[in-house]
Steps between C-alpha positions, in 0.01 A plus 500: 500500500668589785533907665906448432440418100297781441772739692775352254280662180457803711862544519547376127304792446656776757891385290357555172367822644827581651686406167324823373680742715783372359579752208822442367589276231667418148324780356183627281483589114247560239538636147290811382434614173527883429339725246753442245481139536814445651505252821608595784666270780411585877648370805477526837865352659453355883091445559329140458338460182137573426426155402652360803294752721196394284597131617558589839136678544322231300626211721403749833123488378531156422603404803268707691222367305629147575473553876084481443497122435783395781274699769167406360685143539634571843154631636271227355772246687403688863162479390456881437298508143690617188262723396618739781855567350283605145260738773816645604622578157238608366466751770812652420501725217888544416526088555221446242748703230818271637290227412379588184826627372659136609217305327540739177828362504405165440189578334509845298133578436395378868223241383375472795388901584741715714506535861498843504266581213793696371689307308838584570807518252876566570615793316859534376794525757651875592826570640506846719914578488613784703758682429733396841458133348660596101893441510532669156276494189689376134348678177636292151363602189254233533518346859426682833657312819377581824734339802331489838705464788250533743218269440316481804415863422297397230101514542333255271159509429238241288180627471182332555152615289166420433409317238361843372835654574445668821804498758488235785822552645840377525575138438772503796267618708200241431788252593611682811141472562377177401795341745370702821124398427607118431720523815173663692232217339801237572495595899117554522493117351724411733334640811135376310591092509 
């Protein structure tokens, strides 16, 4: 594999990463049931949809994770062994829970052992809405609409835990990560063959 194939997957993975700063959209909903058994209807008018977020953050640890293979290729080709790109991983703390929480996708009890001994999950997605970001708020008797006109105030957070439930951090932030230390392990290959 060549340097220039491995910097098209990096940049697969910096668009889906930039695809999650984008924060407006069709819309969110979800249905809640109350006390009295009644359901309630909940939306959230001008924000991209959890499950499309979900997507969007799956596919950037997949395609972080899929960078390991295309360098380990690209290094073995310059003669640099591929057992380097796994020292460099595994020397990396934060990358060991990118990688763990991409191979969970494929493989959900990791069969293999974790990376980081911790055994990451993804929690469930939170939306942060501030106030400036709220054009007006609906109440119906059993419907709540929220319309956002400002989405790129919205902060949205996934957390990451343990597998014994202790917090890891944010999920956008492992990403934000994961691309600078690829990018960093991508030039020291580069300046290594």
């Amino acid at each position: 594999m060549e340097l220039e194939g491995v910097e098209k997957l990096y940049r697969f993975a910096l668009r889906t990463q930039q695809r999650l700063g984008v924060k407006s959209g069709e819309g969110a909903h979800w249905l809640a049931n109350v006390e009295n058994g009644d359901t309630h209807k909940y939306l959230l008018d001008g924000v991209k949809s959890p499950d499309e977020i979900e997507e969007d953050i799956l596919s950037a640890f997949r395609w972080l994770w899929d960078l390991k293979d295309n360098v380990k290729s690209y290094c073995k080709c310059k003669g640099v062994s591929d057992s380097w790109v796994e020292t460099e991983i595994y020397a990396d703390h934060y990358l060991c829970i990118c990688a763990d929480i991409a191979n969970r996708i494929k493989h959900p009890e990791l069969e293999r052992g974790s990376k980081s001994a911790k055994y990451p999950v993804l929690g469930k997605l939170k939306y942060h809405i501030p106030q400036e970001a709220f054009a007006s708020i609906s109440f119906g008797a059993f419907d709540v609409t929220t319309k956002i006109t400002k989405p790129e105030l919205v902060c949205l957070e996934m957390p990451v835990t343990s597998h014994d439930g202790k917090y890891l951090g944010d999920a956008f932030k492992y990403i934000d990560y994961g691309l600078k230390a690829w990018g960093k392990i991508i030039d020291r290959a580069e300046k290594a063959v």
